[in-house]
C-alpha positions as CSV (number, residue, x, y, z in Angstrom):
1,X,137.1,81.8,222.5
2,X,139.5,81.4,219.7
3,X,138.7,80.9,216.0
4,X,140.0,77.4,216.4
5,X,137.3,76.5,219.3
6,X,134.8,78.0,217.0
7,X,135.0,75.7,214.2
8,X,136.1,72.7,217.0
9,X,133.1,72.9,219.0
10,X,130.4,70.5,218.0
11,X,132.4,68.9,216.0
12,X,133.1,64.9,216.0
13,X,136.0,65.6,213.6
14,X,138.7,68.0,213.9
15,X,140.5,69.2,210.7
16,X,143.8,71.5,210.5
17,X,143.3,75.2,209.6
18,X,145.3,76.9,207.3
19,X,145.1,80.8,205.9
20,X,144.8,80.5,202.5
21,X,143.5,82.7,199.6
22,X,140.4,82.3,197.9
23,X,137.6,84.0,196.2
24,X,134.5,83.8,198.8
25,X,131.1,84.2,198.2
26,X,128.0,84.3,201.6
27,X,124.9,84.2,201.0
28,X,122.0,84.0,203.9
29,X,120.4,80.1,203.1
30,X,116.8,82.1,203.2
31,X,116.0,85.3,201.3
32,X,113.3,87.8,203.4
33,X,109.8,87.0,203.1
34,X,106.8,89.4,202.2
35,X,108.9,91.9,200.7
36,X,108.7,94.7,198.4
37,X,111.5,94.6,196.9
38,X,113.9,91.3,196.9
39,X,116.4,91.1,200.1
40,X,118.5,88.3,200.8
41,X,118.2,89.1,204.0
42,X,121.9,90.4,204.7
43,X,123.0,92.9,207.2
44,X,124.9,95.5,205.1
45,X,125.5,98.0,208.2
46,X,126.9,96.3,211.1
47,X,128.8,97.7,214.3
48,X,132.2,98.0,212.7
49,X,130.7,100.1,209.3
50,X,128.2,102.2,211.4
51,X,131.7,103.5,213.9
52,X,134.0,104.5,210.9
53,X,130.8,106.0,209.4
54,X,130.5,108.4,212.3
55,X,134.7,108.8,212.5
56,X,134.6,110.2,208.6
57,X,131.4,112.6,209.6
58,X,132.9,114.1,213.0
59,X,135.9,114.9,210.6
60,X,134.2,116.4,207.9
61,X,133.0,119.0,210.7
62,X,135.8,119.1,212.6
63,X,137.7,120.4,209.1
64,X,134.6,122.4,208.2
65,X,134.6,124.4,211.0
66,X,138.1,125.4,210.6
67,X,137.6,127.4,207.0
68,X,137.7,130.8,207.2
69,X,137.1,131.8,203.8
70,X,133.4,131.5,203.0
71,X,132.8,129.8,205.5
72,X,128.7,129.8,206.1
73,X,128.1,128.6,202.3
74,X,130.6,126.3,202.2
75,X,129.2,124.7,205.4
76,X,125.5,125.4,204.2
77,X,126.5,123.2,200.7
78,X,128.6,120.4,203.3
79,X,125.5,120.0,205.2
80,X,122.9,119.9,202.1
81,X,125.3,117.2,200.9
82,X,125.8,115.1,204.1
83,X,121.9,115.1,203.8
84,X,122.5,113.6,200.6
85,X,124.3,111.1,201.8
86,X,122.7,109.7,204.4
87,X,119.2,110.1,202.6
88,X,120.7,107.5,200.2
89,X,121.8,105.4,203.1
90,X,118.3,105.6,204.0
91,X,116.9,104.5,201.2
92,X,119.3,101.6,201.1
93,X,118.7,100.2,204.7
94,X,114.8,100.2,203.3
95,X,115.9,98.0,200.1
96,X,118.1,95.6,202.8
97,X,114.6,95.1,204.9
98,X,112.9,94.2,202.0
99,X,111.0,97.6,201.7
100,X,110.9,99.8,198.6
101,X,111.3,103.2,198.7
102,X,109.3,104.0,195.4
103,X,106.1,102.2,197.1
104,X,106.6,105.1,200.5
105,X,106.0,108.4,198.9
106,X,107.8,110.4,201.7
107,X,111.0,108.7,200.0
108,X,110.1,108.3,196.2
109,X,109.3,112.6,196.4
110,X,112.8,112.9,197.9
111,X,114.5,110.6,195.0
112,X,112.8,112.6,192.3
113,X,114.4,115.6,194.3
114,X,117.5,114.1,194.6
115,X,118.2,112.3,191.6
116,X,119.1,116.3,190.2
117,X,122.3,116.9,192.4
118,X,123.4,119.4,194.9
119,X,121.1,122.6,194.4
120,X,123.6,124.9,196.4
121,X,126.4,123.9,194.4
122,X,126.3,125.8,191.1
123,X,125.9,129.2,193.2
124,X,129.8,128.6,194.6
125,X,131.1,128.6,191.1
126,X,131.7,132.0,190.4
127,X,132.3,132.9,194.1
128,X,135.1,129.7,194.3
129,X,135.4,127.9,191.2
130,X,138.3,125.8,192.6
131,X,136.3,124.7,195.4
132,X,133.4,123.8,193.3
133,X,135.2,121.4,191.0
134,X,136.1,119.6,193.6
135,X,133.2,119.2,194.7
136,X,131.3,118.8,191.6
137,X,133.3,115.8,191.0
138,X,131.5,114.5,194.5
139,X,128.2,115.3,193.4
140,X,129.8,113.4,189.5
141,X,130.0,110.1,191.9
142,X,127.0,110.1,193.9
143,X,125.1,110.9,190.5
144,X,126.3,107.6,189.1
145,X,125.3,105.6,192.7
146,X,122.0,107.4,193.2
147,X,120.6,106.7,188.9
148,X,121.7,103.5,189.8
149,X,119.6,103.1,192.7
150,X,116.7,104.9,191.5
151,X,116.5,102.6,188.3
152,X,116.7,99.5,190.8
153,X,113.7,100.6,192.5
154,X,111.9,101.4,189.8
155,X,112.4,98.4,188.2
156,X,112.5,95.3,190.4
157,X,109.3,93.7,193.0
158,X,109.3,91.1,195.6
159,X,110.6,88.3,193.7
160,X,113.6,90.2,191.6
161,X,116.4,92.7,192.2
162,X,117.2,95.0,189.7
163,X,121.1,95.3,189.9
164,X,123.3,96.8,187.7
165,X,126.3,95.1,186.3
166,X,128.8,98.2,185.9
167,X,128.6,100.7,188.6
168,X,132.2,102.1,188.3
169,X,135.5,100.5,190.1
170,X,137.1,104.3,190.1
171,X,136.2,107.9,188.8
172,X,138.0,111.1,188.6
173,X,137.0,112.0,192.6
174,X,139.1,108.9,193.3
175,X,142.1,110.3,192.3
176,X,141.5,113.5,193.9
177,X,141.1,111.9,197.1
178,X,144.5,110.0,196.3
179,X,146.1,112.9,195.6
180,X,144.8,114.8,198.9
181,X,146.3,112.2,200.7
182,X,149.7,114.3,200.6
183,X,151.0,115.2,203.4
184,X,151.2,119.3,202.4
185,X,147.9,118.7,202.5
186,X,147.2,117.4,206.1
187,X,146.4,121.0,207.8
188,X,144.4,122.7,204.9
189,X,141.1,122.7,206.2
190,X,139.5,123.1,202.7
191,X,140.9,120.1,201.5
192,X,140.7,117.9,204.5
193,X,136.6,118.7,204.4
194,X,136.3,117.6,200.9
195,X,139.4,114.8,201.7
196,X,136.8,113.7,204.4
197,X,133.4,114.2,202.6
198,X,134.8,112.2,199.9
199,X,135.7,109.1,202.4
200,X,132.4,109.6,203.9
201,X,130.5,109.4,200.9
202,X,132.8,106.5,199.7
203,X,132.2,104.4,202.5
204,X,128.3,104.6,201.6
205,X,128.4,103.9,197.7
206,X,131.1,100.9,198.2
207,X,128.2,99.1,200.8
208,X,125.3,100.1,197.9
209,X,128.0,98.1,195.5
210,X,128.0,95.0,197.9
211,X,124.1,95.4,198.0
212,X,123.8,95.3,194.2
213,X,126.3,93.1,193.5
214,X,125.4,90.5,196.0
215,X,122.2,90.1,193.8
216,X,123.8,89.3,190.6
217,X,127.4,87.3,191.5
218,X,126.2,84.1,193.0
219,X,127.2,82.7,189.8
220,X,130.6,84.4,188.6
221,X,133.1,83.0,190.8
222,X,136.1,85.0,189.0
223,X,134.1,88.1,190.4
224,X,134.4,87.3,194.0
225,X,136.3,89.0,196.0
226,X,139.4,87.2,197.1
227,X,140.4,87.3,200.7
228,X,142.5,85.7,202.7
229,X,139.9,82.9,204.9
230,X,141.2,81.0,207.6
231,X,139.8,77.9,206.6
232,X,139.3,73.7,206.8
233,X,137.5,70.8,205.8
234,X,134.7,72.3,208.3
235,X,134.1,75.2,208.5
236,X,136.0,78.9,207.1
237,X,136.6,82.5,209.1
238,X,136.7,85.4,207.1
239,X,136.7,89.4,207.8
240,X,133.3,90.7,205.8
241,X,131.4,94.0,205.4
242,X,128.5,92.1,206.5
243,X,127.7,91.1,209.8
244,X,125.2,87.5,210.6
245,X,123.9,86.6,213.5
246,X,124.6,84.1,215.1
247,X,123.5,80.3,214.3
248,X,122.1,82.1,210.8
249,X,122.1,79.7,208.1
250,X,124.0,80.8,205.3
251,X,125.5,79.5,202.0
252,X,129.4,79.6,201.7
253,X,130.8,79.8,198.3
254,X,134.6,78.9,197.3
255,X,136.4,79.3,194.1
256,X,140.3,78.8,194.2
257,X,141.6,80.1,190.8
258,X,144.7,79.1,191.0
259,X,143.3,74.7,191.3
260,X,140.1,75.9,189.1
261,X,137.8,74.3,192.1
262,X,134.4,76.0,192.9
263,X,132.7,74.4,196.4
264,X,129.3,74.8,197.9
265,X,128.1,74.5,201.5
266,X,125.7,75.2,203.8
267,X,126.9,76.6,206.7
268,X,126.0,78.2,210.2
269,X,127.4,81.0,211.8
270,X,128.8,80.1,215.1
271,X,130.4,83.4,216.0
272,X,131.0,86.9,215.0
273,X,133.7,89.7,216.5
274,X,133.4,93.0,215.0
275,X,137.0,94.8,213.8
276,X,136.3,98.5,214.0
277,X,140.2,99.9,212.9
278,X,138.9,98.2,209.5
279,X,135.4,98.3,209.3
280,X,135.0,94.6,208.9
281,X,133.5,91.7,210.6
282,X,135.3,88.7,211.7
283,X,132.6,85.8,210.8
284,X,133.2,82.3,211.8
285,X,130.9,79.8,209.8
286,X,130.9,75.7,210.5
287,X,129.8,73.5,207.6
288,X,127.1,71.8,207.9
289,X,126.4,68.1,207.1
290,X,129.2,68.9,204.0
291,X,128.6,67.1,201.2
292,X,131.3,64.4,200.8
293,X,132.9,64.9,197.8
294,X,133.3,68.7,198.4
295,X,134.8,68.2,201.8
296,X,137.5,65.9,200.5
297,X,138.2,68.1,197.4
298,X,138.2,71.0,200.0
299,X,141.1,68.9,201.8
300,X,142.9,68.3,198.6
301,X,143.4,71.8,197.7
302,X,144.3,73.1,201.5
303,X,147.1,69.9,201.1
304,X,148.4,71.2,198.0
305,X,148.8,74.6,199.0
306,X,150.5,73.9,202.0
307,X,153.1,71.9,199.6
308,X,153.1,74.8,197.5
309,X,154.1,77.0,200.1
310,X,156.3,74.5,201.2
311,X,158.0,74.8,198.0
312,X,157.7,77.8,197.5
313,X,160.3,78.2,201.0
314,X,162.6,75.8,199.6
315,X,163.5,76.9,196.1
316,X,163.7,81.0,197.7
């Protein structure tokens, strides 16, 4: 079925689509129920996450397996911090479901571990100091995520979320990563393991961000991210890191900067079609029972872009 059938079926009225930019924030219409901890009830690890989370791990091994030097620590430390990782991805699945890991003492024992770094890597400082910065400014990262994390816990119940308004855009493993990226650097097994263990790691503490900051932006509509949404008067399509099943009730969110128009409306999913090669979700969502005035101002603004654009052509 194409996206235009999605938003067509059901629906009395046809409007055009256009692509168009906007800042977009979803929201499932309920939050969970009998919770520990407040969830709104979104799916922060669907299909297309969960595939390039197992790519980025089968090549952190692949590369790993391929150093020579020191090989059985550096592996032993790879594999304490993989355990890291995924012990934090863990914990956040719990916090999605509504479950906090400080009430489930199996979990809270492990944060208070945890929340001290990677035990194995001060002993490959004097043995590889080189190799142990770069990794120490992993362990600098997930430090930042994880405190984050553990003061959400430990601070928030069933009825509020703890978030925290300034986990960092980009830190000083960011640009190592960058700068592994050369191509010199393609068949050095050392620095296509940490190259990869960074991504890996990356991939987990950029879904914890959406987590938290899903809690605390329903209301700042210049912090939204803005995407490209193929949208109309009823309904909008849009790739997310989420996934929703289908017929979910949600709440969509719109704020075009450049007409200074934020719109509300309640929405239902009608289909979903997972992207893998970018670790997104295609989500297709038709208005429902839009309220009036929104749905004509939503028309006003996809008219005047289209004559913008239209200009736009003529005067280049």
């Amino acid at each position: 079925m194409s996206m235009n059938q999605w938003f067509q079926k059901g629906n009395a009225r046809r409007f055009f689509r256009i692509d168009m930019p906007a800042r977009i924030f979803i929201t499932p219409a309920s939050a969970l129920k009998d919770t520990e901890i407040y969830a709104n009830g979104s799916n922060y690890f669907p299909k297309a996450l969960r595939k390039r989370l197992t790519e980025q791990k089968e090549q952190v091994w692949y590369w790993v397996d391929r150093i020579q030097d020191k090989q059985e620590a550096i592996k032993a430390l790879f594999n304490e911090i993989v355990g890291h990782i995924e012990f934090f991805a863990d914990a956040m699945e719990m916090m999605t479901q509504g479950l906090n890991p400080k009430k489930h003492a199996q979990y809270w024992l492990r944060m208070q571990k945890d929340i001290h770094g990677f035990e194995m890597l001060e002993g490959l400082k004097n043995e590889a100091p080189k190799t142990h910065a770069f990794l120490q400014q992993i362990e600098n990262k997930f430090l930042v995520f994880f405190k984050s994390m553990f003061h959400t816990v430990s601070h928030s119940d069933s009825a509020h979320f703890e978030a925290n308004p300034h986990l960092p855009e980009s830190t000083a493993l960011d640009t190592l990563l960058a700068r592994f990226e050369d191509p010199k650097y393609q068949t050095v097994p050392l620095v296509q393991a940490i190259y990869h263990l960074g991504q890996f790691m990356n991939l987990h503490l950029e879904t914890y961000r959406l987590l938290n900051d899903d809690q605390i932006r329903r209301h700042q509509p210049d912090q939204w991210p803005l995407k490209t949404v193929n949208i109309s008067a009823s309904g909008v399509a849009v790739a997310l890191q989420q996934s929703y099943k289908v017929f979910e009730k949600v709440e969509v969110f719109l704020y075009f900067e450049a007409y200074q128009t934020r719109l509300r409306f309640d929405g239902s999913v009608v289909n979903t079609r997972s992207l893998p090669e970018n670790g997104v979700e295609r989500v297709a969502i038709n208005f429902e029972l839009p309220d009036g005035d929104d749905q004509d101002t939503l028309q006003n603004v996809i008219q005047e872009f289209e004559i913008d654009e239209c200009m736009d052509l003529v005067l280049s």
